[in-house]
C-alpha positions, 0 to 999 in steps of 0.5 A, a space after each residue: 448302784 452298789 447297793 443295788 448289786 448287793 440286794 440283786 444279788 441277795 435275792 438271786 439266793 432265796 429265788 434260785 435253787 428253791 428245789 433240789 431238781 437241777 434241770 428246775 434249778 437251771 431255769 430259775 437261774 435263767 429266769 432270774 436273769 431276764 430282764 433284769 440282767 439280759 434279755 435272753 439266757 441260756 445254760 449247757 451243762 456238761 453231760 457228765 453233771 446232767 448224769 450225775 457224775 462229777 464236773 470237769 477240775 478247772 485246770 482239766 484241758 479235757 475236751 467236754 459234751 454239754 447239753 443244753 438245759 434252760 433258755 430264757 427270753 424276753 418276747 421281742 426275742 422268742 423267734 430266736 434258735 437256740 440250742 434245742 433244750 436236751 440236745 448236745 450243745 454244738 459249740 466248736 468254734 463258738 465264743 461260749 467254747 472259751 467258756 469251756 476250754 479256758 474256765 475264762 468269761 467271755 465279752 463282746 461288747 458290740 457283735 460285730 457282722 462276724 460275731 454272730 456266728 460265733 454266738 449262734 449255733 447255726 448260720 440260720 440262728 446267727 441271722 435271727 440274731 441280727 434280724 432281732 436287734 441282738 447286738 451284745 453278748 456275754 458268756 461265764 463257765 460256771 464253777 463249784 467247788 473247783 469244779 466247771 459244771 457248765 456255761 451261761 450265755 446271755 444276750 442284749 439287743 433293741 434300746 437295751 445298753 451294752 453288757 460292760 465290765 461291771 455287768 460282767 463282774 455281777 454275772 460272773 458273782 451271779 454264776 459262782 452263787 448259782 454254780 453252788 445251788 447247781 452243785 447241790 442239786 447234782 449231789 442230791 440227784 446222784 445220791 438220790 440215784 444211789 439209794 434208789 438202787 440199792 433200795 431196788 437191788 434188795 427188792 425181788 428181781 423176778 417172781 416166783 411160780 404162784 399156783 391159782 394167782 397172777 401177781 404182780 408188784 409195782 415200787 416207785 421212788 419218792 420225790 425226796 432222797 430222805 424217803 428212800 429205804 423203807 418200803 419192800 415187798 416180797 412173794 415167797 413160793 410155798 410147799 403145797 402150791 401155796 404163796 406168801 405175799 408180803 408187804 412192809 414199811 419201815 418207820 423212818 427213810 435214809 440209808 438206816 432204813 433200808 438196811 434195816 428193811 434188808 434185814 427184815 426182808 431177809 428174816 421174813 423171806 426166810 420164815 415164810 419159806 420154812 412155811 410158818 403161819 404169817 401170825 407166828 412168822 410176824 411174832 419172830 420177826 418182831 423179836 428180830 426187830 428188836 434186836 437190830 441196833 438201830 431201834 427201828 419199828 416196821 409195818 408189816 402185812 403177811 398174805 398166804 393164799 392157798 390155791 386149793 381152797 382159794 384162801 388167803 390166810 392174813 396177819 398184820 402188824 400195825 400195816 395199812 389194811 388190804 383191799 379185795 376187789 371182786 370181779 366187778 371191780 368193787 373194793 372193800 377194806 379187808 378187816 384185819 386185826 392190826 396187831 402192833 408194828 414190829 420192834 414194839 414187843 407187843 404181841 401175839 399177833 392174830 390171822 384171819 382166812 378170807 375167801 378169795 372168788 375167781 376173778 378177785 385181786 387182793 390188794 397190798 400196799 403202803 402207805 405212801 400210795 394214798 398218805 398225803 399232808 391233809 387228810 386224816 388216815 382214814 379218810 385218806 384210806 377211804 379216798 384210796 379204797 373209792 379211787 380203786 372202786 373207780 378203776 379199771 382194775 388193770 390199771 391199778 398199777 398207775 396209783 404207783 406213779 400217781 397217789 390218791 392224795 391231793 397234789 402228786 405222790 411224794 412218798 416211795 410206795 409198793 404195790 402188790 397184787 394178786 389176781 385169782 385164777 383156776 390153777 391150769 387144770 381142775 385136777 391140778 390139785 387134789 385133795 382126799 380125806 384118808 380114814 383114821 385107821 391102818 387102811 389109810 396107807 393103803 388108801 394112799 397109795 391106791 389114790 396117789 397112783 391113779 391120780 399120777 397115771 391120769 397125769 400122765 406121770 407114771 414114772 412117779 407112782 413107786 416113789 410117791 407110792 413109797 413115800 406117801 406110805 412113810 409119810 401116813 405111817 408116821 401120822 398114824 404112829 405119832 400124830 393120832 392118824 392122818 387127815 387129808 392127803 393133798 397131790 399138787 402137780 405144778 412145777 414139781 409133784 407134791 405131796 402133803 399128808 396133815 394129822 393132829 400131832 404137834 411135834 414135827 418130825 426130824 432126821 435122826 441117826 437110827 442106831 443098828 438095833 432100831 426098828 424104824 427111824 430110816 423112813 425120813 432118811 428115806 425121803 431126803 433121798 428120794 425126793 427133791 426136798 421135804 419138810 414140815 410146818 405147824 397148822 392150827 389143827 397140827 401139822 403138815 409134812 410135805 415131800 416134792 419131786 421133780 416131774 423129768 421127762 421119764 417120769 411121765 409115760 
């Protein structure tokens, strides 16, 4: 008999606590234990474990709320009315509140006509009880660690024997073991919890204004706390009405990866703002990889979308390609040069431009939206690219939850996506080619003028008038003339103004006999901000102001 305790209950510790879910964990124990041991289980929980938090200490004389969590039963005892799973446990005056209060197991070998209230949880349960055959019960607490997490009760009834101080002994080593695997899932929730939102807490918590894009950005936790930390996005607002849509992935999980995916988030946040192109932005944030301590490498996606001429400038480090879904919902893969993950030290990293139609979304993500344990990476990025083709675009959110892959997502993923749109006016942007000579100020001026009265924004017209000449002048001085001069009215009026020059100009303290050199002190007076950033061709300098409301007329 002894012998067969033992192997019972050596099998109890490979069928019980096969996962870290602690509501599955429960139910296994339940199950477990019917028939074998009784023929009805149940198991209540304190509130505070099922949150996470810690138990109640054994000597706590602490009044404690349970819910119930599992309950197991053979047929002949299916009608019976426990304590609904997931409601608070009614146990006042109840045999399993010793359980509770006193830390002490609970036997009643014989219900007598007076025990069954004591049992049940209702007047109505008790008479299912006694109408059903129940006539033994039993109840141990359910301690870990010096910690009482909970109760379970079980029930005998029909031919089945009385529970007896042996059965007793065997339930209170079932429950100690149990208790444990209880413990651990409880651990592995609350530090699940704990990484998910600080890995959230270094996410966006709202979007920036986008020009000519509706974006929207999805991130879902994995299944197991090891894969937390990686994954982040970002959406950066740009001068000119331009956006920078990012997407990364670091190559390893844990609490290493999301500081390391902190650290990169914050070093791409801050070079996109600084409006640099995505290819060279990527290159120094590879040299920033590398210099973290921990020797990390990242995938990383950088997106700039340009509302004025519906383009999207692209550059990719070993991340997954994007996909662009026309307007009748067919998806394709975009072909970008995937360069090297960042951390490796190889580079340069290449850009391409893609067209982007009314109607389009391009589509960001990680790998943990399709990656699954079967497939190679290509039919598993072909399966994604078919599924979206399958969708109504304006569900695509649900992969996030869902996966592509055989079974269910098990890694943390991000979506992001961008929806072409027409900026809220067709003249919202206005972009003008100025001629190369000692007219183009002039031109400017006359052009950003009328464009501001037509918008109502009159209030505007002497500064902008006086800073777009500042801004032609020193691209005729030292940028071998303008190019094209660019209004953008959004949140704020900007004004761009592009030449063929390669240094970018900067603040300098003009001495008493210098002609010039106030211009930019000038700007950085009057304007909101301003700055500048290299082109393929050049550069760009931009100045914003604020639209108030006596600026318009």
């Amino acid at each position: 008999m002894l012998r067969d305790h033992l192997a019972w209950l050596n099998e109890a510790s490979s069928r019980i606590g096969t996962t870290l879910d602690l509501e599955r964990t429960a139910q296994e124990l339940v199950e477990f234990t019917v028939p074998r041991l009784a023929d009805g289980a149940a198991i209540d929980l304190l509130e505070s474990v099922l949150r996470g938090e810690e138990g109640a200490p054994v000597n706590s004389t602490q009044p404690t709320v349970t819910r119930a969590i599992a309950v197991a039963a053979v047929d002949a005892l299916a009608n019976l009315e426990p304590d609904p799973v997931g409601e608070i446990s009614d146990y006042q005056e109840r045999a399993v509140d010793r359980c509770l209060t006193e830390r002490e197991p609970v036997l009643i070998a014989r219900l007598g006509a007076d025990d069954y209230i004591r049992v049940a949880a209702t007047p109505r349960a008790a008479a299912l009880l006694r109408d059903a055959g129940v006539h033994s019960y039993l109840a141990v607490p359910l301690v870990s660690r010096g910690v009482l997490l909970g109760a379970a009760d079980f029930v005998r009834s029909g031919s089945t024997p009385p529970f007896t101080d042996t059965d007793l002994a065997l339930a209170m080593q079932l429950a100690s073991r149990a208790a444990v695997f209880l413990d651990n899932a409880r651990l592995y929730g609350q530090e699940r919890e704990r990484l998910v939102a600080l890995q959230r807490s270094m996410l966006p918590r709202a979007m920036p204004s986008t020009p000519g894009l509706d974006v929207a950005a999805h991130y879902a936790p994995p299944t197991e706390t090891s894969g937390v930390g990686g994954d982040w996005y970002d959406v950066v607002a740009l001068p000119g009405g331009r956006s920078a849509l990012i997407v990364g992935d670091v190559m390893n999980h844990g609490l290493s990866a999301a500081a390391t995916m902190g650290r990169l988030r914050t070093v791409a946040r801050t070079l996109m703002a600084l409006d640099i192109a995505p290819e060279r932005a990527l290159a120094r944030m590879d040299l920033a990889a590398r210099d973290l301590d921990d020797d990390q490498v990242a995938t990383c996606l950088c997106a700039v979308y340009d509302p004025a001429t519906r383009e999207y400038t692209l550059a990719s480090a070993g991340h997954p390609p994007p996909l662009l879904v026309d307007a009748a919902g067919r998806a394709t893969h975009v072909d970008v040069p995937p360069g090297a993950p960042l951390g490796t030290g190889v580079i340069p990293y290449t850009s391409v431009r893609l067209p982007a139609p009314a109607g389009s979304r391009l589509v960001l993500y990680t790998d943990g939206l399709f990656k699954n344990r079967t497939d190679d990476v290509d039919t598993q990025l072909e399966k994604l690219r078919d599924t979206v083709s399958r969708m109504d675009p304006t569900l695509l959110s649900t992969l996030v939850s869902s996966g592509t892959g055989p079974g269910t997502r098990f890694d943390e993923a991000v979506l992001l996506m961008a929806t072409g749109r027409p900026v809220s006016g067709a003249a919202d942007i206005v972009v003008w080619e100025l001629p190369p000579d000692a007219r183009a100020a002039s031109v400017a001026r006359r052009l950003v003028r009328e464009q501001l009265d037509r918008w109502n924004l009159g209030g505007l017209v002497d500064t902008t008038e006086l800073v777009v000449s500042e801004l032609v002048g020193n691209a005729l001085r030292y940028g071998g003339g303008p190019g094209q001069l660019r209004l953008l009215r959004h949140d704020r009026v900007t004004v761009e103004v592009t030449d063929t020059g390669a240094d970018l100009p900067h603040i300098q303290p003009p001495t008493l006999s210098d002609e010039g050199g106030r211009g930019l002190q000038l700007i950085n007076m009057l304007c909101r901000r301003w700055g500048s950033c290299r082109t393929p061709t050049g550069k760009l300098v931009w100045a914003e102001q604020d639209i108030t409301v006596s600026a318009a007329d």
